[in-house]
C-alpha atoms as a printed R data frame, in Angstrom:
   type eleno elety resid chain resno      x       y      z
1  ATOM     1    CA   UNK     A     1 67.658   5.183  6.031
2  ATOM     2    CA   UNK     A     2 67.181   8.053  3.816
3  ATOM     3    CA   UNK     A     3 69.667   9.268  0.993
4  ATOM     4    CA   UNK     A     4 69.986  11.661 -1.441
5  ATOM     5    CA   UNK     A     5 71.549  11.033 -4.789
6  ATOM     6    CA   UNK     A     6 74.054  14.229 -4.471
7  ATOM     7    CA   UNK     A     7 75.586  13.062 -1.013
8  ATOM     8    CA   UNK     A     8 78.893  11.957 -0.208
9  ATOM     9    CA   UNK     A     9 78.158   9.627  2.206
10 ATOM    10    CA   UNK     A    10 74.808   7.958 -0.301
11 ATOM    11    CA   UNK     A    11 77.174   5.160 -1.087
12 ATOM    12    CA   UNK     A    12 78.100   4.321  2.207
13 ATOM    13    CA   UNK     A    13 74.521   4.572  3.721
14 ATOM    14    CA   UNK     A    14 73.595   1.759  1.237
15 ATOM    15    CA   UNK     A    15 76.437  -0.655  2.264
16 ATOM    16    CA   UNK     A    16 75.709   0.117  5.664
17 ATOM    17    CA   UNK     A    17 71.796  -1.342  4.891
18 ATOM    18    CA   UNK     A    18 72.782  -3.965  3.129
19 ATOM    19    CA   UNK     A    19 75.125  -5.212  6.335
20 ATOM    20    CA   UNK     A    20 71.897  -4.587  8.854
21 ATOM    21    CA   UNK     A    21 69.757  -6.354  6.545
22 ATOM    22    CA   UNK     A    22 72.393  -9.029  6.363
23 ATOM    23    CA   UNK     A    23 72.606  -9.581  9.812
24 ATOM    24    CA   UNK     A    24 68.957 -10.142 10.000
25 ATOM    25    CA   UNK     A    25 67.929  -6.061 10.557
26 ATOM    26    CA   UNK     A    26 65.204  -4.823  9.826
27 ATOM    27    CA   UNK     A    27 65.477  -1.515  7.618
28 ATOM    28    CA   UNK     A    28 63.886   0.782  5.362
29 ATOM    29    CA   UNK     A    29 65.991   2.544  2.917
30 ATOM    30    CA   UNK     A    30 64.766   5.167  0.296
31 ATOM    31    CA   UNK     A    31 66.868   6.945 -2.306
32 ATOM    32    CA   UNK     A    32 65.661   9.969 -3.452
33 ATOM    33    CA   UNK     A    33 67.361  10.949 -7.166
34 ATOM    34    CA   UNK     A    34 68.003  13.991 -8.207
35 ATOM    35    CA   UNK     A    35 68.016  15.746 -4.914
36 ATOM    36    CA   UNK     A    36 71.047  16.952 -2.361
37 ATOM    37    CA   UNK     A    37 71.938  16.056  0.961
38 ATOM    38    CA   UNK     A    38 69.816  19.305  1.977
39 ATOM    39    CA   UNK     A    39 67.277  18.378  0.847
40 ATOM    40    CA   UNK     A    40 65.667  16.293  3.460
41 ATOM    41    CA   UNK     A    41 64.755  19.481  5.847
42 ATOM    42    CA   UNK     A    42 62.848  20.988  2.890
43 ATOM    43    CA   UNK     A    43 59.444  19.761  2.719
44 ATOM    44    CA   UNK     A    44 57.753  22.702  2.424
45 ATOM    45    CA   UNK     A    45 59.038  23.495 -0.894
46 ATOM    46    CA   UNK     A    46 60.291  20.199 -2.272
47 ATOM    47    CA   UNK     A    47 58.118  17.526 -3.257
48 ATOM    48    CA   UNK     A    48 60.822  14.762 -2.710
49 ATOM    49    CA   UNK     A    49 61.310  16.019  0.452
50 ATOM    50    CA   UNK     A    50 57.903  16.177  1.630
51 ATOM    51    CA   UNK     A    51 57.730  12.461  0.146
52 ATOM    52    CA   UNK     A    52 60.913  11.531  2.914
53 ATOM    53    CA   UNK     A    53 59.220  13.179  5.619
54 ATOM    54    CA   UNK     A    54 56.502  11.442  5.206
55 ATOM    55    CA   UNK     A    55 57.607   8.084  5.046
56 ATOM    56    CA   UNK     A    56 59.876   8.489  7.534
57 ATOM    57    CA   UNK     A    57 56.940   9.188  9.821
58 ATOM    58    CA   UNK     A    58 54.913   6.470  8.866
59 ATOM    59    CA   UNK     A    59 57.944   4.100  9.671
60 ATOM    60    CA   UNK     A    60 58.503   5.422 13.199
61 ATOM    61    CA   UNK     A    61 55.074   5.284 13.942
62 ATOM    62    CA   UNK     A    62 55.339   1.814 12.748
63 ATOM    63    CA   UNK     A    63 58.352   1.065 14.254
64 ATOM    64    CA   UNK     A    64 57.190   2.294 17.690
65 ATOM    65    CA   UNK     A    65 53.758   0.245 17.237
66 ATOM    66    CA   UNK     A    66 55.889  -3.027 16.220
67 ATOM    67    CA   UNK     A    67 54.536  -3.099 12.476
68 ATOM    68    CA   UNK     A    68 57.335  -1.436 10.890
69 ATOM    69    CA   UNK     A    69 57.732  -3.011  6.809
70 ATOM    70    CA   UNK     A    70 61.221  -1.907  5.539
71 ATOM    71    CA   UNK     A    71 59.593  -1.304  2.556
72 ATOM    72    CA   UNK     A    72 61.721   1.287 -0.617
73 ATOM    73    CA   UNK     A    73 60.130   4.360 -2.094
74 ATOM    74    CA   UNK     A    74 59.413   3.838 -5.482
75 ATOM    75    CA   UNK     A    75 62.207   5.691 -8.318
């Protein structure tokens, strides 16, 4: 799960993986400060961006090869 701090739905993203974790889920879940829901499609011109993109590949790739971690990005 990726949010963005300027999104109306950022709140309920982070319940929402805290109730997967709580059920035993595994999930990764950045938060990206200072940055709009828009954000996420930008790579190309916004380093935070480029940062999600990123580690969202690496998690599929590990999800799909069974070595996903669920790890947080770093604030």
């Amino acid at each position: 799960m990726v949010t963005a701090q300027t999104n109306s739905l950022h709140d309920d993203a982070k319940m929402l993986v805290d109730k997967l974790k709580a059920a035993g889920g595994q999930v990764s879940y950045r938060d990206y400060p200072g940055v709009t829901h828009e954000f996420s499609g930008m790579g190309s011109v916004v380093a935070k961006a480029k940062q999600a993109e990123e580690a969202v590949i690496t998690d599929l790739r590990g999800a799909f090869a069974g070595t996903a971690t669920g790890s947080t990005a770093p604030r």
